[in-house]
Chimera marker file (.cmm) of the C-alpha trace (Angstrom):
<marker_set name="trace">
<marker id="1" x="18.746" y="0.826" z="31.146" r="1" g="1" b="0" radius="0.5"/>
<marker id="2" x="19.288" y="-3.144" z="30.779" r="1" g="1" b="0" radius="0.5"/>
<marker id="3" x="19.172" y="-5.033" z="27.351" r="1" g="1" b="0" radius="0.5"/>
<marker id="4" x="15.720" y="-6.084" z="27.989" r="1" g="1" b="0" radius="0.5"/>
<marker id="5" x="14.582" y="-2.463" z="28.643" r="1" g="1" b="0" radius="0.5"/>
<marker id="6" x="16.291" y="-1.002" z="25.876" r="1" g="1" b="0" radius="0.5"/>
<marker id="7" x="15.160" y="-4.083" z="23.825" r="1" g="1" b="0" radius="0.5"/>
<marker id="8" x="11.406" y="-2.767" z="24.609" r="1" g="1" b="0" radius="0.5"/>
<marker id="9" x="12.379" y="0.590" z="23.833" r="1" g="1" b="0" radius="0.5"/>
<marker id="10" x="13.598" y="-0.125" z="19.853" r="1" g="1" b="0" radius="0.5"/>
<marker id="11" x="10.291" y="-2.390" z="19.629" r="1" g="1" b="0" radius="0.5"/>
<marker id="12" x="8.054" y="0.021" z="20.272" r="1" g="1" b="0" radius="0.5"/>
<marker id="13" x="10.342" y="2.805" z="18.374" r="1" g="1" b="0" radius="0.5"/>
<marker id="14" x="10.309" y="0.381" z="14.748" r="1" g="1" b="0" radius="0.5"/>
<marker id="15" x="6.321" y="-0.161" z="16.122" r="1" g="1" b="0" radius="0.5"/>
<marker id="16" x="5.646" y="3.645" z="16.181" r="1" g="1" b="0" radius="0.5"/>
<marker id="17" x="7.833" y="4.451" z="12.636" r="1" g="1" b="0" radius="0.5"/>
<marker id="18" x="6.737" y="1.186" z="10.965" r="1" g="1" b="0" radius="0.5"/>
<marker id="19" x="5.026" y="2.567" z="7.156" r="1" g="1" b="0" radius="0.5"/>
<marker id="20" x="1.602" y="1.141" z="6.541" r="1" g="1" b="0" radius="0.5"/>
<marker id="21" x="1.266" y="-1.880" z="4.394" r="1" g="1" b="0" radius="0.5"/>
<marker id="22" x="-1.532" y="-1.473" z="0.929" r="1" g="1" b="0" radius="0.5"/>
<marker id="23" x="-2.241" y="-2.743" z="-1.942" r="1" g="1" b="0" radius="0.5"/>
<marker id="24" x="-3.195" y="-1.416" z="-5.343" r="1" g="1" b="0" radius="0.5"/>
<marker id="25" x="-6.333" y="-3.063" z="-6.477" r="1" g="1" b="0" radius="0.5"/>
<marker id="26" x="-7.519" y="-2.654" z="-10.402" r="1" g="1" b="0" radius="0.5"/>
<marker id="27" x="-11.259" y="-3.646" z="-10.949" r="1" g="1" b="0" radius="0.5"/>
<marker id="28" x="-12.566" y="-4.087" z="-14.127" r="1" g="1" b="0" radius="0.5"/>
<marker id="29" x="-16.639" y="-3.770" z="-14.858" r="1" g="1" b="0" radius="0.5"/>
<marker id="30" x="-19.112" y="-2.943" z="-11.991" r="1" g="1" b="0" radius="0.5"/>
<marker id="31" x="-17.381" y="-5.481" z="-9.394" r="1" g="1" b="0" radius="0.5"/>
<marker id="32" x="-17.008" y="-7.949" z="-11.746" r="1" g="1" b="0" radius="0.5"/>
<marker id="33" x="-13.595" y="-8.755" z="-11.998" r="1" g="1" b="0" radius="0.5"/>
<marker id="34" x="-10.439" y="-7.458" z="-10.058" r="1" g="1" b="0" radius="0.5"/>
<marker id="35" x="-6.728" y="-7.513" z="-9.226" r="1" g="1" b="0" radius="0.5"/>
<marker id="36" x="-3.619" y="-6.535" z="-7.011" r="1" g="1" b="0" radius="0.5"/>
<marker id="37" x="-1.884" y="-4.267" z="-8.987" r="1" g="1" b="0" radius="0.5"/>
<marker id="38" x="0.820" y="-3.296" z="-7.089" r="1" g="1" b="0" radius="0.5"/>
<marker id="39" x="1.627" y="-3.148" z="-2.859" r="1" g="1" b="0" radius="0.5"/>
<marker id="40" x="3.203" y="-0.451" z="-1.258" r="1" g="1" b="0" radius="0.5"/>
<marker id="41" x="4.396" y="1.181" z="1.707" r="1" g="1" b="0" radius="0.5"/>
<marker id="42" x="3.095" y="4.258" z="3.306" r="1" g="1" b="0" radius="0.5"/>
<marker id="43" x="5.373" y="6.929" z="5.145" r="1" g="1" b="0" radius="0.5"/>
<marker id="44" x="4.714" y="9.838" z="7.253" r="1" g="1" b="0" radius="0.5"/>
<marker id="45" x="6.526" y="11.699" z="4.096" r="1" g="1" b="0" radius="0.5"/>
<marker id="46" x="5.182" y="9.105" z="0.931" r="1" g="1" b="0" radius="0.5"/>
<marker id="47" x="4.263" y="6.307" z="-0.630" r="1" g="1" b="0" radius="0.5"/>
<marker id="48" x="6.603" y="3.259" z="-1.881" r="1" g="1" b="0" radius="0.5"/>
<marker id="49" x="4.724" y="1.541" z="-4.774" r="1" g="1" b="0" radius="0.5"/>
<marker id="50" x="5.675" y="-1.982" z="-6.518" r="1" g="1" b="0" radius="0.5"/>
<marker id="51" x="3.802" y="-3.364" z="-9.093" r="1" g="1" b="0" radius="0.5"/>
<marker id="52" x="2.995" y="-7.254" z="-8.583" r="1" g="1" b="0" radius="0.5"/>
<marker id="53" x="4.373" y="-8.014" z="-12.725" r="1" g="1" b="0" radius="0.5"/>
<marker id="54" x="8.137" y="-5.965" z="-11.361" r="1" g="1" b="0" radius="0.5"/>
<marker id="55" x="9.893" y="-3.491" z="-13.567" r="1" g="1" b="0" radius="0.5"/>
<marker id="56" x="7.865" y="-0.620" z="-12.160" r="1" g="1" b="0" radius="0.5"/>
<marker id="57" x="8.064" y="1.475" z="-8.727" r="1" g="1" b="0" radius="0.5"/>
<marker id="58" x="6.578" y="4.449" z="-8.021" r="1" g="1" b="0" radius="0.5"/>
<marker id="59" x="7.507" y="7.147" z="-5.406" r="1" g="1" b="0" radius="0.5"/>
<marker id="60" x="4.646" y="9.211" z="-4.627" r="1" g="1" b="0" radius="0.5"/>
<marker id="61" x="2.859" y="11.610" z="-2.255" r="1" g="1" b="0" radius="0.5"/>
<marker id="62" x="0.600" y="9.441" z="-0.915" r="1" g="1" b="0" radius="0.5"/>
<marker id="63" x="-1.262" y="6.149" z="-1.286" r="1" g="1" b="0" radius="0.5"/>
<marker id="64" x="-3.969" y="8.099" z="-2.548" r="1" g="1" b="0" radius="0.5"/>
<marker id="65" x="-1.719" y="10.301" z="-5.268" r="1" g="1" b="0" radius="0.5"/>
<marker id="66" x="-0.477" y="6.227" z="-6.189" r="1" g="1" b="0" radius="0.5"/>
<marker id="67" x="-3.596" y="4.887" z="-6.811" r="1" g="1" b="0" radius="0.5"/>
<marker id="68" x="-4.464" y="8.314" z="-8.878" r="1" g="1" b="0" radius="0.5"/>
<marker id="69" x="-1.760" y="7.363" z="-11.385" r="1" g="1" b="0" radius="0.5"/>
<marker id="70" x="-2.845" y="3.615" z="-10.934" r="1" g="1" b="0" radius="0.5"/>
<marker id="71" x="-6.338" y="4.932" z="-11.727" r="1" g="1" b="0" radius="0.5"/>
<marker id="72" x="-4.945" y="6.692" z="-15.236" r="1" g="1" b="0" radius="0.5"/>
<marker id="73" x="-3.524" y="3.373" z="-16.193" r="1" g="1" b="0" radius="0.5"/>
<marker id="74" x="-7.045" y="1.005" z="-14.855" r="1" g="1" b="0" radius="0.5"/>
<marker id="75" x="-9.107" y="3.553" z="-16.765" r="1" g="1" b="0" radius="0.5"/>
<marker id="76" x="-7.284" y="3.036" z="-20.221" r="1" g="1" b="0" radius="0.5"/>
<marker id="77" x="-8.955" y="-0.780" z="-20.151" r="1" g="1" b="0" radius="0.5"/>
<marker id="78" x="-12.016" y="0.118" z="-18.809" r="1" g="1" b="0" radius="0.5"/>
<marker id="79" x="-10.992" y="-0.531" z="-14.815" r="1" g="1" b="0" radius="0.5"/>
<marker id="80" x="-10.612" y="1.780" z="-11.796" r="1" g="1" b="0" radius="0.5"/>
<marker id="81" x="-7.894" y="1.632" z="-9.133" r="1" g="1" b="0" radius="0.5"/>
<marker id="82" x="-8.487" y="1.167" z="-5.683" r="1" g="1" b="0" radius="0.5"/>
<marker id="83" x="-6.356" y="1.188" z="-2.330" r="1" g="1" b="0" radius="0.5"/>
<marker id="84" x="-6.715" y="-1.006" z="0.035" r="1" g="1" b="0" radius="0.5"/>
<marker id="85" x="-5.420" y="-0.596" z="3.516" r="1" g="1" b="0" radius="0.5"/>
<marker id="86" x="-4.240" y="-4.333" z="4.587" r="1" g="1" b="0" radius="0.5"/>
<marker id="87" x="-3.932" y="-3.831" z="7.832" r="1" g="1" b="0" radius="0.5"/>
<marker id="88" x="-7.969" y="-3.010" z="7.844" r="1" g="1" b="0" radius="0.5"/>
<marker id="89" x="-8.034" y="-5.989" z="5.587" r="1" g="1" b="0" radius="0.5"/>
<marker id="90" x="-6.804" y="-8.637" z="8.068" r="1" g="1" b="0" radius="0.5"/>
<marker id="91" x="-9.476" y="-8.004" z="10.102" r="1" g="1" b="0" radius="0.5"/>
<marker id="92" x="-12.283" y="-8.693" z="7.998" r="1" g="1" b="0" radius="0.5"/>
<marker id="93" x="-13.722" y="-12.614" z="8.109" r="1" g="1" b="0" radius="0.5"/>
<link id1="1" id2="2" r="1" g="1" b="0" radius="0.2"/>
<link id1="2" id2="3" r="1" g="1" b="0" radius="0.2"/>
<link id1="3" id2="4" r="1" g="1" b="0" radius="0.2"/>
<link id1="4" id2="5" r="1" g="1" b="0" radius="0.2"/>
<link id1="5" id2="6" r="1" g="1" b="0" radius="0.2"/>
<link id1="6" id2="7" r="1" g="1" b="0" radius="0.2"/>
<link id1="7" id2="8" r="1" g="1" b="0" radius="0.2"/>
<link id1="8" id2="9" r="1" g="1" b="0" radius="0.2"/>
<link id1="9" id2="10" r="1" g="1" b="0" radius="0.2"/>
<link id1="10" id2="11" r="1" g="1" b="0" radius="0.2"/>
<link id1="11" id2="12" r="1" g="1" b="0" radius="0.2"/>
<link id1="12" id2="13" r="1" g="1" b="0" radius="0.2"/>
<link id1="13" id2="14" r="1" g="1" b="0" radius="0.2"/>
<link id1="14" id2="15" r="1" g="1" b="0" radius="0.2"/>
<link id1="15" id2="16" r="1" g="1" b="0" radius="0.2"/>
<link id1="16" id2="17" r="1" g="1" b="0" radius="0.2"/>
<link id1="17" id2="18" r="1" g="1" b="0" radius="0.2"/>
<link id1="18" id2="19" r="1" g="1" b="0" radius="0.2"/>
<link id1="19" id2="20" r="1" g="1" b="0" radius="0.2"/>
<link id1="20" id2="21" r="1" g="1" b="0" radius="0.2"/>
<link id1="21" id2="22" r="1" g="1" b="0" radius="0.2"/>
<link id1="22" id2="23" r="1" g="1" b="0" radius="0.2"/>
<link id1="23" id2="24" r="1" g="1" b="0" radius="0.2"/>
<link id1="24" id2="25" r="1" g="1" b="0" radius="0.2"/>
<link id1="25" id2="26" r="1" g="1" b="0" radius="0.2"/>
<link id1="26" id2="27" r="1" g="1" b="0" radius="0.2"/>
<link id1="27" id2="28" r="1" g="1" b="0" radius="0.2"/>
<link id1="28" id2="29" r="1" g="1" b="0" radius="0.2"/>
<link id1="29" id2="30" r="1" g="1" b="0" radius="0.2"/>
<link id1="30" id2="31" r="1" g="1" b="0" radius="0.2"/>
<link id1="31" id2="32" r="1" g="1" b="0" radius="0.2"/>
<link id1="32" id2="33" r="1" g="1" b="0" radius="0.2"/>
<link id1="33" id2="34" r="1" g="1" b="0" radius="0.2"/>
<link id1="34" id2="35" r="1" g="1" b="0" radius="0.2"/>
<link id1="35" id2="36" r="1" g="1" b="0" radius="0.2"/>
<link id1="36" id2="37" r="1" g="1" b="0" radius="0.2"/>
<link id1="37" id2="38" r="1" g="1" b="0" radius="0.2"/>
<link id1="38" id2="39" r="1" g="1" b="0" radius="0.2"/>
<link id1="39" id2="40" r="1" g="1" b="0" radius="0.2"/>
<link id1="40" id2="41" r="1" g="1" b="0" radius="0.2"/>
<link id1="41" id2="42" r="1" g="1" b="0" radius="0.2"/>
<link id1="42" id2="43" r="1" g="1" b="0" radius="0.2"/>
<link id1="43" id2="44" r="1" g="1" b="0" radius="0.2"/>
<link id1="44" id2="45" r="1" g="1" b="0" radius="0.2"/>
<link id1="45" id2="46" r="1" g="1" b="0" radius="0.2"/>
<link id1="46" id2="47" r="1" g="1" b="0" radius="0.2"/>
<link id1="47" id2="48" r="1" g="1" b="0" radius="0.2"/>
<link id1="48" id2="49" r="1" g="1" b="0" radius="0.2"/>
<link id1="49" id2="50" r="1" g="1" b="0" radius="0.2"/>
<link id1="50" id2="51" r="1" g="1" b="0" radius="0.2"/>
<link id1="51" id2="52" r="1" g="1" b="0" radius="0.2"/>
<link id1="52" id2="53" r="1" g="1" b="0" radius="0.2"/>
<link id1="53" id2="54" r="1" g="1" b="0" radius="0.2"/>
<link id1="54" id2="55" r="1" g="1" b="0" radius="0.2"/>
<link id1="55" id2="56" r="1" g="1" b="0" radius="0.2"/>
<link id1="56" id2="57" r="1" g="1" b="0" radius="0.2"/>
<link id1="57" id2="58" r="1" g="1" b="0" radius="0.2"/>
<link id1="58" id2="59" r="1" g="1" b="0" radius="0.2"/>
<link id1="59" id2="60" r="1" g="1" b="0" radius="0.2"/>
<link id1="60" id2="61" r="1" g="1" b="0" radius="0.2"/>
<link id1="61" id2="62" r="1" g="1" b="0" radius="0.2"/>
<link id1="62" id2="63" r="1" g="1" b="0" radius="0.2"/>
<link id1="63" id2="64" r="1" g="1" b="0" radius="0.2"/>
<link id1="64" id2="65" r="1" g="1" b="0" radius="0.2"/>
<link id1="65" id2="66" r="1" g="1" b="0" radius="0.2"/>
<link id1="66" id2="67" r="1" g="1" b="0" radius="0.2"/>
<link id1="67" id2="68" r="1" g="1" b="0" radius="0.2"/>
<link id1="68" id2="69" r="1" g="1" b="0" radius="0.2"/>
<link id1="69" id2="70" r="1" g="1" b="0" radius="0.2"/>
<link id1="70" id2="71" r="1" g="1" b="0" radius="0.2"/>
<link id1="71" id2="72" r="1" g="1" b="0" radius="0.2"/>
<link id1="72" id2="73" r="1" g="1" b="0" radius="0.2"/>
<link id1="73" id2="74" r="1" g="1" b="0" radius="0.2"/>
<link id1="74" id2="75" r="1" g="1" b="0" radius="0.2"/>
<link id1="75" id2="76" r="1" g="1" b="0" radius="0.2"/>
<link id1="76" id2="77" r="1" g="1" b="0" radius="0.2"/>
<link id1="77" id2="78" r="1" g="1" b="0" radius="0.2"/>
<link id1="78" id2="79" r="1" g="1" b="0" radius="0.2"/>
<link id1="79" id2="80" r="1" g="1" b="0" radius="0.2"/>
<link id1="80" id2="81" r="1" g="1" b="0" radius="0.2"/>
<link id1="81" id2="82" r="1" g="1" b="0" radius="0.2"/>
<link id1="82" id2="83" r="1" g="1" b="0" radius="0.2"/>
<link id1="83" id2="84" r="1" g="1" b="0" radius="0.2"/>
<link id1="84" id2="85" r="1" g="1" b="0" radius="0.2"/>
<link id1="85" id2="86" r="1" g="1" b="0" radius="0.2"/>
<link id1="86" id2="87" r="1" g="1" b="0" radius="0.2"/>
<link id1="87" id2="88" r="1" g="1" b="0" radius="0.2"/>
<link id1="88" id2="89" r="1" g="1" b="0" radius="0.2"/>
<link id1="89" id2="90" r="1" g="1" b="0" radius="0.2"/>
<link id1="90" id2="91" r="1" g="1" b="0" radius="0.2"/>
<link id1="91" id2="92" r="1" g="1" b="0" radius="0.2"/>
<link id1="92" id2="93" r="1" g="1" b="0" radius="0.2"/>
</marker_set>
């Protein structure tokens, strides 16, 4: 195999392995207001959680168990969490 094959080969490899990019959204009221909470990274094994204000990370399950513990947090004011896949999100216009 050359460099440009086996260049081809590691793209696709990070390509196939790469963790899906979301984002934590808080709203508040019946769409009236909302936020990015946190953005995280999704694994075949978990979910990598940052919020947006630092000082907090979260190691979870899933996206969905994240935004459940998001969600105990939203509801406290009055919100509710939401995740939001951004790779979906880029496509929307």
């Amino acid at each position: 195999m050359n460099d440009k094959e086996f260049t081809t080969v590691m793209r696709r490899l990070a390509a196939d392995e790469a963790p899906r990019l979301f984002a934590i959204i808080e709203e508040y009221g019946e769409h009236d207001d909302a936020r990015v909470a946190g953005y995280g990274l999704a694994f075949e094994d978990r979910a990598e959680v940052n919020s947006v204000e630092g000082g907090f990370h979260l190691t979870a399950q899933s996206a969905e168990t994240a935004r459940t513990l998001f969600d105990i947090s939203s509801r406290s004011s009055g919100g509710r969490a939401h995740v939001v896949w951004l790779d979906e999100a880029a496509t929307i216009t």
